[in-house]
N, C-alpha and C positions, 0 to 999 in steps of 0.2 A: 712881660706878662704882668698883667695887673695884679695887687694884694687882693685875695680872696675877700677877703673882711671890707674891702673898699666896695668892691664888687653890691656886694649884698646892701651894703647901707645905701650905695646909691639907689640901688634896685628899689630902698625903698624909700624913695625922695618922698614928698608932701605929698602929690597926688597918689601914691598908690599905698603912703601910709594912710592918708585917707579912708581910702578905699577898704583896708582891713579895720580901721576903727569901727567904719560902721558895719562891717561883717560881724565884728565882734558884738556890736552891742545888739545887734538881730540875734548872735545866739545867745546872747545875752537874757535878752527880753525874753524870746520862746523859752530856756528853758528853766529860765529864772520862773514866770509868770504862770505856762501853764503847770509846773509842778506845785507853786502857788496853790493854784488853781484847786487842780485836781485834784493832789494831796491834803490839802487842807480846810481849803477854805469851801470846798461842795459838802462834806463833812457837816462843817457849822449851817449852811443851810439849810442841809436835809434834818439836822438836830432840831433846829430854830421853827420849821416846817412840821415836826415833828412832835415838838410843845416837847420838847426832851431840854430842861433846862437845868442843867448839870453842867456849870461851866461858872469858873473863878471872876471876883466881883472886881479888881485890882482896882479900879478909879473911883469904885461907889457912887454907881451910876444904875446898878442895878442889875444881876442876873440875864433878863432878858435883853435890857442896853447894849452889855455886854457882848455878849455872844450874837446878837443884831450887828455892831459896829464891825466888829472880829469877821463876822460873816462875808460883812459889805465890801472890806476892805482885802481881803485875804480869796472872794471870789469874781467879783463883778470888775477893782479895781486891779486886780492881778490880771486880769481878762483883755480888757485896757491896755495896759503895759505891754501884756502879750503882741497881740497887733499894733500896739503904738500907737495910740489915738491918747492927747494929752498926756505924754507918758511922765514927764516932769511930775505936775499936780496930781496922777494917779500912783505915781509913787510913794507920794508921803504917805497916806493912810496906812500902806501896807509898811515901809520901814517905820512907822510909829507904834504901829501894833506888833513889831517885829521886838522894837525896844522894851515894849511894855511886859512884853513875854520873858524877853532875857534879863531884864534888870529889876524887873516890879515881880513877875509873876514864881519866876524862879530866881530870887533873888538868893538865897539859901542853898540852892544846890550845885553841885557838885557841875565845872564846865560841861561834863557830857551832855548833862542834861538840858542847857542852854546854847550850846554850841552851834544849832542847827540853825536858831532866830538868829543869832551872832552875822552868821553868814548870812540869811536872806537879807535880816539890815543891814549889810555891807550891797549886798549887791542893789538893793533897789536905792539906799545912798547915792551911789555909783549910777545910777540911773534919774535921778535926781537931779546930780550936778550936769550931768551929759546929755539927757534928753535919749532918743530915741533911736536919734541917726538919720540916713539920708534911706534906708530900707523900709520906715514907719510909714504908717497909713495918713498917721498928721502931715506928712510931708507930701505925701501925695493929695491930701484933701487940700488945705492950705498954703501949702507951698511956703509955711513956714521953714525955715533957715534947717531947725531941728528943734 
């Protein structure tokens, strides 16, 4: 009888570790992206929509700059990511303004307080260097690699 432990690593040779990669980075994407989304970044829209400009100036770029970029990046570019269309170059805006939050914006407080953007900038990082996967809509439009 075969070592269990063999068993299983075989089970999960290249192709079917493969195969979980890119599971992973679909749920990756979906639920990285649309809480993104809808937690955050609709938010700064509807703010932005709203002439409600009450929002931190970190780059000195301007109030409404701001919470404009914040918006673009955290709803439209999370959105992207979500289904996977360019999801590399739709990542950074959102890990940029993930950093900007945790390092610039709450530079001063306390981890809890920044702990959240920590994570989103890891995950979309992480999405970044990985791209999308073989489940992305780029991959189906393009038939790029990932």
């Amino acid at each position: 009888m075969k070592n269990p432990s063999q068993l299983f690593f075989r089970r999960l040779s290249t192709n079917e570790s493969q195969l979980l990669t890119d599971v992973a980075l679909l749920a990756l994407r979906l639920v990285a992206g649309l809480s993104m989304a809808l937690q955050h970044g609709l938010g700064k829209i509807q703010k932005l929509l709203a002439g409600d400009l009450q929002f931190p100036d970190p780059l000195g770029v301007g109030v409404a700059s701001s919470l404009f970029m914040a918006g673009m990046a955290e709803f439209f570019c999370a959105l992207a990511v979500t289904v996977g269309i360019l999801t590399r170059l739709m990542s950074i805006p959102v890990a940029f303004t993930m950093g900007i939050a945790a390092f610039v914006v709450h530079a001063g407080d306390p981890f809890e307080r920044k702990e959240l953007a920590i994570l989103y900038l890891s995950i979309f990082l992480v999405l970044v260097l990985s791209g999308g996967g073989r489940f992305s809509l780029e991959k189906k439009l393009w038939k790029t690699r990932y």
